[in-house]
N, C-alpha and C positions, 0 to 999 in steps of 0.2 A: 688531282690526286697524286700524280708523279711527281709534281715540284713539291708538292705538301709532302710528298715519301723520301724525294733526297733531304729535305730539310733537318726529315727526321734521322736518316744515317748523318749526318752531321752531329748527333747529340748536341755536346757543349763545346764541339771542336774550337769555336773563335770564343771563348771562353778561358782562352789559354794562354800563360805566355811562352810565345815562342824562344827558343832558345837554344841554335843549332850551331854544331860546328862547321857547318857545311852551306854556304851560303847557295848552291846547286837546290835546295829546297824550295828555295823562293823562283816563282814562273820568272823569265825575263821581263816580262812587260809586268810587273807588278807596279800598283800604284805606290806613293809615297806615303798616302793617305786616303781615308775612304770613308764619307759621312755616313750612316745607317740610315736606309727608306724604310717607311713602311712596306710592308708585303716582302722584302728581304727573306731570305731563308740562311740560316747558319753556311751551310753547304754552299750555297749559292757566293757568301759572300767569301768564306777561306778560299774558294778556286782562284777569287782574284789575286791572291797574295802566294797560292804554293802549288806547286807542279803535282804534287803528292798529298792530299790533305787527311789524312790518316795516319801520317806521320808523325810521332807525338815529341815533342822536347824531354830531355833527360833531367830538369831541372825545371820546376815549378817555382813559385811564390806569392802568396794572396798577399793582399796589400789589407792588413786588421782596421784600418781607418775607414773602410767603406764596408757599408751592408750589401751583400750580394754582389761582389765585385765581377762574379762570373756572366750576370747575367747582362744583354747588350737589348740597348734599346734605339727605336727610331731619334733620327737627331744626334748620339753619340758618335764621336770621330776616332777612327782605328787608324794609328800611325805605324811607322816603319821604323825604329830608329836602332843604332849600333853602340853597341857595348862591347868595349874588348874587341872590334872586331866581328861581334858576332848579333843576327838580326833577332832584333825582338818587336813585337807589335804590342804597342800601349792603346791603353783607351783612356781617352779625353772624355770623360761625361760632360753632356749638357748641362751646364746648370755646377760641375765641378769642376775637380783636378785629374790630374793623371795617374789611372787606377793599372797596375798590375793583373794581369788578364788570370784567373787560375779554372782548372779544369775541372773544381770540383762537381760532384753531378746531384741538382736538387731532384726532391721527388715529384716539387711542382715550381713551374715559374710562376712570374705574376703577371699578371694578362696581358700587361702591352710588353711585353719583353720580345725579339725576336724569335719565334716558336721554335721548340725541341717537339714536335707532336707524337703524343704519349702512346706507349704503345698498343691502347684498349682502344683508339682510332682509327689504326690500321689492321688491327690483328687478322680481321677475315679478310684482307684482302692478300696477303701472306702465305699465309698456308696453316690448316689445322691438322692435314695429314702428321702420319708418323711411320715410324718403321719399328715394327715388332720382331721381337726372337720367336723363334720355332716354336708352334703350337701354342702361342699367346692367342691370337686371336681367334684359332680354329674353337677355345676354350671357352671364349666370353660368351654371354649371353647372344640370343640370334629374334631378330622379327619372325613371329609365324603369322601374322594378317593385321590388319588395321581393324580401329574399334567397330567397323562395322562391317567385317569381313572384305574391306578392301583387300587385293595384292598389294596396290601402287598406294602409297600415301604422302603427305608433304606437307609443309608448312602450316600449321593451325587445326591438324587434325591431329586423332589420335592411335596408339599402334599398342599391339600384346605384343610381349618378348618371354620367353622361355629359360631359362640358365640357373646359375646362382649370382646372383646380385651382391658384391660389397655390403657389407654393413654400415650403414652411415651416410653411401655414395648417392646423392641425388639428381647429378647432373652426369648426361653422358654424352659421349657424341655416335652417333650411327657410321660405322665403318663399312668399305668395301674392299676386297682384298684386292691387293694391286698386286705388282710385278715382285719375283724375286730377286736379291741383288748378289750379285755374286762379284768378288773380287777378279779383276781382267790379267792382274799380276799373279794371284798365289794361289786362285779359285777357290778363297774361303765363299762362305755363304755368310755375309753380313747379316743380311734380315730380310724381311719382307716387308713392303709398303702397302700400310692399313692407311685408304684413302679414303679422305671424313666427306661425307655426304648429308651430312643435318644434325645435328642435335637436340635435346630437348632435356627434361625433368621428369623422375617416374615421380607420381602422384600416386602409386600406388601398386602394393608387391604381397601377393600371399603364395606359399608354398609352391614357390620356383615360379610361377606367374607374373612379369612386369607388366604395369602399364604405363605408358610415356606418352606426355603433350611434346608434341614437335613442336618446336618454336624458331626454326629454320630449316632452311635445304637448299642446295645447291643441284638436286635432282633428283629423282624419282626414287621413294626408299623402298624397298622393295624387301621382299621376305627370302629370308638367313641372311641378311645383312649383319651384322654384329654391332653390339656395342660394349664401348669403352668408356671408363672412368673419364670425364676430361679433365685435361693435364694444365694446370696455371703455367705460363711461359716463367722464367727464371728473371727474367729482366721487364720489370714491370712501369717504369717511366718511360726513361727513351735509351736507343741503341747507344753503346758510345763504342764507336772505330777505334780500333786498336791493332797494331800488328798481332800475329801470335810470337807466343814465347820461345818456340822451337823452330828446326826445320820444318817445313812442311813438302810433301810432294806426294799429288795423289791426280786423280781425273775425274771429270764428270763424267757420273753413271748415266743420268738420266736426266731431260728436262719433263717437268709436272705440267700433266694435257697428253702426253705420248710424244711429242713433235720431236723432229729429230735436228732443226736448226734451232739456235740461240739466240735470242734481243736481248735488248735492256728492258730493265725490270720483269724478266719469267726469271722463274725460281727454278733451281737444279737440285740434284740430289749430288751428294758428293761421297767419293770412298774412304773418308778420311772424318774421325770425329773426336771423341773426349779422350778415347785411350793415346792418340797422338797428340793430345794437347789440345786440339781446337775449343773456344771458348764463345758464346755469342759474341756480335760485333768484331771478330776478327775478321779482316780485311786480308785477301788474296788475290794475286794477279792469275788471271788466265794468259795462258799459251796454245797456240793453233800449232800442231804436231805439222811438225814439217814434211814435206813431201818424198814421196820415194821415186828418186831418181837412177838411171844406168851410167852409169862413170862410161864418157866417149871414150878414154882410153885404155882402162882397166876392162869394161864391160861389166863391171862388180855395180850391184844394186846398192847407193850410197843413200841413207835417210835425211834429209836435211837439216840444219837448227828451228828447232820450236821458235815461233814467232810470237811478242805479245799480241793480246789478242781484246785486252778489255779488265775488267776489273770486277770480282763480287764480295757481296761482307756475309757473312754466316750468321744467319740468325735463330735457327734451332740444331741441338749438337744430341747426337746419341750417341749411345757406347762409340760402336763402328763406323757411323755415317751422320750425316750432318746434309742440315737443306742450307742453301743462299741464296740471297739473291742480284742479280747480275745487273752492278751500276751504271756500267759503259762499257759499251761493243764498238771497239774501235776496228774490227772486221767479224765476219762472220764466225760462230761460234759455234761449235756440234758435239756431240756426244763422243766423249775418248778425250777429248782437249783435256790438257796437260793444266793443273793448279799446283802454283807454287806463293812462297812469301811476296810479298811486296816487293 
């Protein structure tokens, strides 16, 4: 599931043509040329070729001679070659000529293509929490017992809830209220995190009464849980990496589980979201806040430079905060750690 999940933050990155002023993009040991295997993953294969692969060229062009120029299959050959000075990667198709790489992003490949895996594959492995503004959640709907006077209920059973139900709304998910988040710079009060614990379908609603089939859970749903509308994610194919548009500089509030160190692949919560620009699929470096040292000869308490620390891409963005999740920990990674651009 990891290699199938980087493949998938790759979108349609080798789908591209490269086209940099800066030939520092390209890793040193990059190959000349690279035939496509089977089982390849996009991700897997642009590391060969770039130090940074998130990094997008300023200059496209699809090549109109060929159907589907974007898409790369087993057996096709990715070259290196210089124009002007400057490196671009062509594809040789199997069986053709030398196609112009472009980025655009389909809503589906075609089966033996090397996979973008969509995102209704991954999505519960991700995260279906959210973060709510003041008094949203305290508002929704709440469990008062399962259909047989259970407390505890789960998966394949069924639950009454109480509130006023959306009109129209038939799918929800079961919330639990989590932490609140408060800004560590300006002590705004971003939101609070409504942590999703099952979901299901009311089958049936009369005068403030729901009733919901659970058709998942992640744990035991229990009464005054709440439930929410569920929310369709915004990017419904696959992620495509992208810098963001602006400065960015904010910190990890929190990793999701409570744990207070960082891996690759656990998901964080971030201070920073749509009103600063962040967008899904935008791609940021982490930084490990440098240490606080005594100056031997001032005696002054000196903070040291932030060090990189790893890399994560943002995959759901609210007002104020946004979740990610974290591609590579090239040291350990903790709560307060510094996010900035690429």
């Amino acid at each position: 599931m990891k290699k199938l999940l980087l493949g998938l933050v790759a979108g349609s990155l080798l789908a591209t043509q490269l086209l940099a002023a800066d030939a520092g993009m390209l890793r040193p040991d990059h190959p000349d040329d690279y035939v496509v295997q089977r089982g390849d993953t996009l991700w897997d294969i642009s590391g060969r070729f770039l130090n940074e692969p998130w990094k997008w060229p300023e200059i496209w062009q699809a090549n109109p001679q060929v159907a589907n120029p974007h898409l790369i299959y087993p057996g096709d050959r990715l070259t290196l070659v210089y124009i002007d000075g400057e490196p671009r990667i062509v594809l040789n198709r199997a069986g053709g000529g030398i196609v112009k790489l472009s980025p655009e992003i389909r809503s589906k490949a075609l089966e033996d293509a090397i996979p973008a895996i969509p995102l209704e594959d991954i999505n519960a492995f991700l995260s279906r929490s959210r973060i709510v503004g003041s008094g949203e959640l305290e508002a929704a709907p709440y469990v008062i017992a399962g259909a047989s006077g259970h407390v505890i209920t789960g998966a394949g059973d069924q639950l009454h809830a109480r509130g006023s139900f959306a009109s129209g709304e038939k799918n929800f998910g079961v919330f639990r209220s989590g932490q609140v988040f408060v800004d560590p710079d300006t002590g705004e009060i971003l939101g609070k995190e409504a942590i999703e614990i099952g979901g299901g379908r009311l089958i049936a609603e009369d005068n403030g009464l729901g009733t919901l089939s659970i058709e998942r859970s992640n744990k035991e749903i229990r009464t005054q849980d709440r439930l929410l509308p569920v929310m369709e994610q915004k990017i419904t194919a696959t992620f495509y990496p992208s810098a963001p548009q602006g400065d960015v500089s904010g910190v990890i509030l929190a990793v999701e589980g409570g744990v207070a160190n960082v891996g690759r692949l656990d998901v964080v919560v971030l201070n920073r979201g749509a009103r600063e620009g962040l967008e899904e699929g935008n791609v940021l470096a982490i930084k490990k806040a440098g240490e606080v040292v005594r100056d031997p000869v001032t005696k002054e308490l000196v903070r040291l430079p932030a060090t990189p620390a790893g890399v994560l891409m943002v995959f759901r963005v609210f007002e104020k905060m946004s979740y990610g999740l974290v591609l590579n920990a090239q040291h350990p990674i903790r709560v307060l750690d510094t996010i900035t651009n690429p």
